[in-house]
N, C-alpha and C positions, 0 to 999 in steps of 0.2 A: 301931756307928758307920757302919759304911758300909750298911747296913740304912734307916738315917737320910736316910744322903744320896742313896742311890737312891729313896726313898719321895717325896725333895723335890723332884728330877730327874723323875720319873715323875707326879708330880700336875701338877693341868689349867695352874697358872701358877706355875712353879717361883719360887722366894725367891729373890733379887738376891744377887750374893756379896758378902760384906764387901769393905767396902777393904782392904785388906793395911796390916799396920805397915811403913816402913822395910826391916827386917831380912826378912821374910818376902817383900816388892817385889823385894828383889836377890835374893836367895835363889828365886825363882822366876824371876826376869828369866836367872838363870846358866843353870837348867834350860832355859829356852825356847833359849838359844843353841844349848845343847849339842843338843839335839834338833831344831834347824833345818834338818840336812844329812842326816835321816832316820837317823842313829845315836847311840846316846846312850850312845857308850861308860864302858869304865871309868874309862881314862885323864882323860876330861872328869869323871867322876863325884868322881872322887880330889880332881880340881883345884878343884872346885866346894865339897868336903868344906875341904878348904886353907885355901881363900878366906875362909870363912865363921867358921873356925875362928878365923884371925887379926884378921879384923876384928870378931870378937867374941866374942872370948875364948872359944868354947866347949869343952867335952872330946868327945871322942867319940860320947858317947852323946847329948849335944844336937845337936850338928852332923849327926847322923842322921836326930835327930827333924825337925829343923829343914829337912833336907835332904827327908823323906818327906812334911810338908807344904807346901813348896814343889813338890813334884814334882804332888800331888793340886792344888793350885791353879792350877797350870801349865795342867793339863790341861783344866781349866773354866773358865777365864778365856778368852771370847771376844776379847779385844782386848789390847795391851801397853801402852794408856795407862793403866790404870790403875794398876802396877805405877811407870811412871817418873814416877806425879802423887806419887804417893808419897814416892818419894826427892827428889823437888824442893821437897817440901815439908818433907824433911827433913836434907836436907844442900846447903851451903854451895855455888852455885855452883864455886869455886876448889877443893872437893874433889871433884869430880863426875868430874874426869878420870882420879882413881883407882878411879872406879865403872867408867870406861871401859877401864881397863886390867887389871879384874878379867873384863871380859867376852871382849877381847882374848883372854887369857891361858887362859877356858874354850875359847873358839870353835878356837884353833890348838893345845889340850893334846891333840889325835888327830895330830898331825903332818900335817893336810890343811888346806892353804884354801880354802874350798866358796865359791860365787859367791851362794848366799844367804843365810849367814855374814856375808858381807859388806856384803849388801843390808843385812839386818835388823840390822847396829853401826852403818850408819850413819845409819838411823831412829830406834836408839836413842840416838844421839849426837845428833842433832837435836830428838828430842825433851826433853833432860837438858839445852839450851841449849849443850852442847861443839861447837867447830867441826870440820868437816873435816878440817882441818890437826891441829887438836889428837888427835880422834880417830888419824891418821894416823901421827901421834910418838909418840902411845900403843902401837899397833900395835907400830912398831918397837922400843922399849925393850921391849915384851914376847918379841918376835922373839930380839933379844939375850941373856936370862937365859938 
């Protein structure tokens, strides 16, 4: 597999990457947060495992999987819009601020709040159509748990 994807990495005009599903969009978008502040602890890894878990149902051994290629798309994907085209073409404006509160929830599960943490929620907020403000309330209710 990974044989594969260095052989398409390495030829003269590498393959465009898929669009991501939904589930694999956030699921990479969590990763991107958590390694925004240059560490991509466990604490975030845990919360990110959490997240994924509950909002879709997985057991352990998917939410790993699930987690390992999000983590490999993360790293290949030159940009994050294509990640939040994704969820907005798949979930519901009015639930979008629970995408934003899962991202909250990775960005401050190391107990730090880094200044481009917060740069990058609230490009991801603006690009998911959430306000400031909303983004902002998100925050705090996650602040609170």
């Amino acid at each position: 597999m990974f044989a594969d994807l260095l052989r398409g990495l390495l030829a003269p005009a590498p393959k465009r990457l898929p669009e991501p599903d939904a589930r694999l969009a956030l699921a990479a978008l969590l990763v991107r947060v958590a390694k925004t502040d240059g560490l991509y602890a466990a604490e975030e890894v845990e919360r990110i495992e959490k997240i994924l878990m509950a909002r879709h149902g997985l057991n352990a051994f998917e939410v790993s999987d699930l987690r390992a290629q999000a983590e490999e798309l993360e790293t290949q994907a030159p940009d994050t819009v294509r990640f939040t085209r994704a969820l907005k073409d798949a979930v519901p404006i009015e639930d979008r601020i629970g995408i934003i509160e899962a991202l909250w929830s990775v960005a401050l599960a190391d107990g730090q709040r880094d200044a481009e943490e917060d740069q990058l929620l609230r490009l991801l907020s603006n690009l998911l159509g959430v306000t400031d403000v909303e983004s902002s309330l998100a925050r705090r209710r996650v602040e609170r748990e």
